[in-house]
C-alpha positions as CSV (number, residue, x, y, z in Angstrom):
1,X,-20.1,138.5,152.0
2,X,-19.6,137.0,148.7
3,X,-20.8,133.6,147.6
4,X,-19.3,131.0,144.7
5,X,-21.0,128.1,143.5
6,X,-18.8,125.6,141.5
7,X,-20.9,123.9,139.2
8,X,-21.2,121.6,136.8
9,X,-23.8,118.1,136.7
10,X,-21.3,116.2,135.1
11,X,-19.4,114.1,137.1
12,X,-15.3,113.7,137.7
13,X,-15.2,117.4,136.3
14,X,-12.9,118.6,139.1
15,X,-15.8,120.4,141.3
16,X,-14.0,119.6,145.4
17,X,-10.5,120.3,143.5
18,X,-11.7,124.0,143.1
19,X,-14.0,124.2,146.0
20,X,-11.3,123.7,148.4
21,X,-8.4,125.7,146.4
22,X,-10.6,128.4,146.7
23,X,-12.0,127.7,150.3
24,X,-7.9,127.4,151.6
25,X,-6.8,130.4,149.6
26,X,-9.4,132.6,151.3
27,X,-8.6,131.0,154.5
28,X,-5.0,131.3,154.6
29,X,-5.3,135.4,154.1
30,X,-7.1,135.7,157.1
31,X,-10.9,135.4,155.9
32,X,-14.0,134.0,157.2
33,X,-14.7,131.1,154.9
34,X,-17.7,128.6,154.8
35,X,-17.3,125.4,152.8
36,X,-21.2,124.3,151.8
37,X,-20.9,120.6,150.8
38,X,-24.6,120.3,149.1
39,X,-23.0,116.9,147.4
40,X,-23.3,113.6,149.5
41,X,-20.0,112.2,148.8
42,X,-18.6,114.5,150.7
43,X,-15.2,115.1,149.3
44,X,-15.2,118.5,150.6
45,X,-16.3,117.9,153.9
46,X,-13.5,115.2,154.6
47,X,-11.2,117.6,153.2
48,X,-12.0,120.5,156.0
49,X,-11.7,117.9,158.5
50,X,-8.5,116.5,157.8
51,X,-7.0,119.6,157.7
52,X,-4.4,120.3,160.4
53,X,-4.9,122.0,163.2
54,X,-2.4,125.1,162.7
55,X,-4.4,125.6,159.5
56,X,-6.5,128.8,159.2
57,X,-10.1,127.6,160.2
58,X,-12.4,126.7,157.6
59,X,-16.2,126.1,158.5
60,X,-17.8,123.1,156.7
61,X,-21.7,122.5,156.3
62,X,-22.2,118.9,155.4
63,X,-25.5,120.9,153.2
64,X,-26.7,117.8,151.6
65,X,-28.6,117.1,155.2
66,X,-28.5,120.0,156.9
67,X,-29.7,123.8,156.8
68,X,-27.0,126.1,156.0
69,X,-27.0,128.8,158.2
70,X,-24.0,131.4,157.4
71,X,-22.7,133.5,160.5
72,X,-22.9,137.1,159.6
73,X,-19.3,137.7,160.2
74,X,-18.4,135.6,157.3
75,X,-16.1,136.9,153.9
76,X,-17.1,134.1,151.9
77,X,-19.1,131.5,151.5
78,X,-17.8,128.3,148.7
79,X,-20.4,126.5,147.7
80,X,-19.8,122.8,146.2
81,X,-22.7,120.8,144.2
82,X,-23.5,117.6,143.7
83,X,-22.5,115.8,140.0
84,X,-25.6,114.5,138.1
85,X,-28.5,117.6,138.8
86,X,-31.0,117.4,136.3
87,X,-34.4,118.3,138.7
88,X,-34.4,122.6,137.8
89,X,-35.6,123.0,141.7
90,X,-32.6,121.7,143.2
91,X,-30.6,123.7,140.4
92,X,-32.5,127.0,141.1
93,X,-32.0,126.2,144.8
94,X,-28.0,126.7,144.2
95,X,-28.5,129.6,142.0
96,X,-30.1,131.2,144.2
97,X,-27.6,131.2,146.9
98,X,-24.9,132.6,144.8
99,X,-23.4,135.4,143.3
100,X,-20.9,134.1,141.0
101,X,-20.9,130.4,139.4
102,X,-17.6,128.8,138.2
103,X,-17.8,126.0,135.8
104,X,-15.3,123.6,135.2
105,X,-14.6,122.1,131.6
106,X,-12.6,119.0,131.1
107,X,-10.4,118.9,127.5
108,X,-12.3,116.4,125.9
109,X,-15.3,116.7,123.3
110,X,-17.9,115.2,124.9
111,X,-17.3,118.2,128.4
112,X,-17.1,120.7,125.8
113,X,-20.8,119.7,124.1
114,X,-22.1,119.2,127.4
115,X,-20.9,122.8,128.4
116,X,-22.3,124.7,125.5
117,X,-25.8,122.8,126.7
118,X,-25.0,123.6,129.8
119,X,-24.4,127.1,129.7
120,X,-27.9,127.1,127.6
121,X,-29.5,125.7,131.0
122,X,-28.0,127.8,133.0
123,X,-29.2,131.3,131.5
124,X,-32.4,129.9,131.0
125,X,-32.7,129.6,135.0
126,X,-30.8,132.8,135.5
127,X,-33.9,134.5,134.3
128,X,-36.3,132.9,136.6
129,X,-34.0,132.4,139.9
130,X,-31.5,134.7,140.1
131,X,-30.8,137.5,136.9
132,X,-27.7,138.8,138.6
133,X,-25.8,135.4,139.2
134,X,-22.6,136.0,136.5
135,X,-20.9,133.0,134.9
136,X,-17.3,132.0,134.4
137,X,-15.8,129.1,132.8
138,X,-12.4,127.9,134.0
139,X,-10.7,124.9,131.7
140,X,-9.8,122.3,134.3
141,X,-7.2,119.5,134.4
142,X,-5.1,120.7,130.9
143,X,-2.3,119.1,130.3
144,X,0.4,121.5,128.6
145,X,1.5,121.7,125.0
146,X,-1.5,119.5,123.4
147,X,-4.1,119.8,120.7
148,X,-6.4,119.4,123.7
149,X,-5.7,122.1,125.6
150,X,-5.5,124.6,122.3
151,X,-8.7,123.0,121.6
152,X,-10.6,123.4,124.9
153,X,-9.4,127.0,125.4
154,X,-9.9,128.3,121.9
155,X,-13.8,126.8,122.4
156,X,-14.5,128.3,125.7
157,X,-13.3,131.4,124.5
158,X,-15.9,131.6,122.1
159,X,-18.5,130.9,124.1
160,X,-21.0,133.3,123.9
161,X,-24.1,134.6,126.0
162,X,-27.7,135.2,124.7
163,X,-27.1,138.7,124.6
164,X,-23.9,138.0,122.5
165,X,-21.5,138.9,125.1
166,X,-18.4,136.6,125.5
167,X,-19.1,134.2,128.6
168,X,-16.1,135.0,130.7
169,X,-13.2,132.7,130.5
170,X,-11.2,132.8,133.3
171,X,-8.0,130.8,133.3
172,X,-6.0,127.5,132.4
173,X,-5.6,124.6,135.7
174,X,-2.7,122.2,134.5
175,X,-3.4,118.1,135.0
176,X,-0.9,117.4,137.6
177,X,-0.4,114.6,140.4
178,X,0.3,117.6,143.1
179,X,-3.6,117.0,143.2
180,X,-3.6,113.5,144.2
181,X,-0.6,113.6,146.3
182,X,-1.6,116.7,148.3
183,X,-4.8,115.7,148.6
184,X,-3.7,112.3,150.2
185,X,-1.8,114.4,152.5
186,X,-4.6,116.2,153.5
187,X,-2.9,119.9,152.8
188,X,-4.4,123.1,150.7
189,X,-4.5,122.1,147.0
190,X,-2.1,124.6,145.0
191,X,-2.8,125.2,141.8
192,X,-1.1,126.1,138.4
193,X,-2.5,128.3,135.7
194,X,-1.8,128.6,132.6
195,X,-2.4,131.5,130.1
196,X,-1.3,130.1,127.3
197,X,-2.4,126.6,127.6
198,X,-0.3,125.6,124.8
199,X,2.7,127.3,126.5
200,X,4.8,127.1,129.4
201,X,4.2,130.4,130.8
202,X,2.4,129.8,134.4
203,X,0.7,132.5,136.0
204,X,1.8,131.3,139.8
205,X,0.9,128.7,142.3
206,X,-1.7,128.4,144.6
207,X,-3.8,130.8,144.4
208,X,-3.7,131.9,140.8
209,X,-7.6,130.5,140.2
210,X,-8.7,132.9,142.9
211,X,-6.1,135.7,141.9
212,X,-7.7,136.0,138.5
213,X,-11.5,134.9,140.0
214,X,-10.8,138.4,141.6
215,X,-9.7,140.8,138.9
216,X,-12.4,142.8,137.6
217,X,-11.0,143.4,134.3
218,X,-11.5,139.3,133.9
219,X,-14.6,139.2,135.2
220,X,-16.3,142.2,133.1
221,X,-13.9,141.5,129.5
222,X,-13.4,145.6,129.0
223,X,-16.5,146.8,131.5
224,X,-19.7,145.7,130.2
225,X,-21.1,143.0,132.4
226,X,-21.2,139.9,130.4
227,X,-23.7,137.9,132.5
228,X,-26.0,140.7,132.1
């Protein structure tokens, strides 16, 4: 079983959008997916539920209010957090509980200050809660051919560990009404990524957040375990 937290206390960063990409993704190849909703708005929740019924099952824990309890037959569990965590015990609590923590960055300078303080926060857990959690940024809601997008990519690449390994950099997600309007329709969000996010170039549709979330070579940068 494999667990991934999306992650991020700041709010509107595009947490659900991801949480449910990846949740449908897994789903729709024939994998046992839990969707852990540990915020109260419950974005994620209302998603599952609106899905239609000739979707691939997808098994939602409204975790905000009750235990989560994870069948032993599942593939993967997707974990969404609530915006606004600054008490360390209800951060450690999600660490904890996963293996892998995505965190979304927004192109704007205020997201990319708060991400470099974030990241600081987050290894200073790691060593108290859970030292073999790994990290991943992914640059969320881009539009193409801008400063911005140049801008937000260039810094997250640099982003660096205490060890002074890179912090893994995982793709590009394009700003794009599909969101809104699949969402509203109640269907499994499809992504765009980018890998040169001042470029056309797309990667593919759909799934390509979880396509690269599950390439090693991403994941490790050349073999050495960044999040070590």
């Amino acid at each position: 079983m494999r667990s991934i937290l999306v992650l991020n206390p700041k709010g509107g960063c595009g947490k659900s959008t991801l949480v449910t990409t990846l949740a449908g993704y897994y789903a729709e190849r024939g994998k046992s997916v839990v969707l852990a909703d540990f915020d109260p708005q419950g974005s994620s929740m209302d998603w599952v539920a609106g899905r239609p019924a000739d979707h691939p099952p997808i098994r939602a824990v409204a975790a905000w209010e009750e235990p989560l309890r994870v069948p032993k037959d599942t593939d993967y569990v997707i974990i969404d957090s609530p915006a606004a965590i600054h008490d360390h015990r209800v951060l450690g609590d999600l660490l904890r509980r996963a293996q892998s923590v995505i965190i979304p960055v927004l192109p704007s300078p205020i997201d990319m200050r708060h991400a470099a303080r974030f990241v600081a926060e987050m290894m200073e857990l790691r060593r108290v809660v859970n030292q073999e959690v790994k990290l991943c940024t992914v640059a969320n809601r881009v539009r193409d051919h801008t400063l911005a997008a140049v801008s937000l990519s260039g810094y997250l690449e640099s982003l660096k560990l205490p060890d002074g390994h890179k912090l893994p950099f995982l793709t590009v997600l394009r700003a794009s009404q599909n969101y809104v309007r699949r969402r509203a329709r109640v269907e499994h969000l499809r992504i765009r990524a980018l890998r040169d996010p001042a470029g056309p170039r797309a990667v593919g549709t759909g799934a390509a957040l979880a396509q690269q979330y599950e390439e090693p070579a991403v994941i490790t940068r050349g073999g050495a375990d960044p999040s070590h």
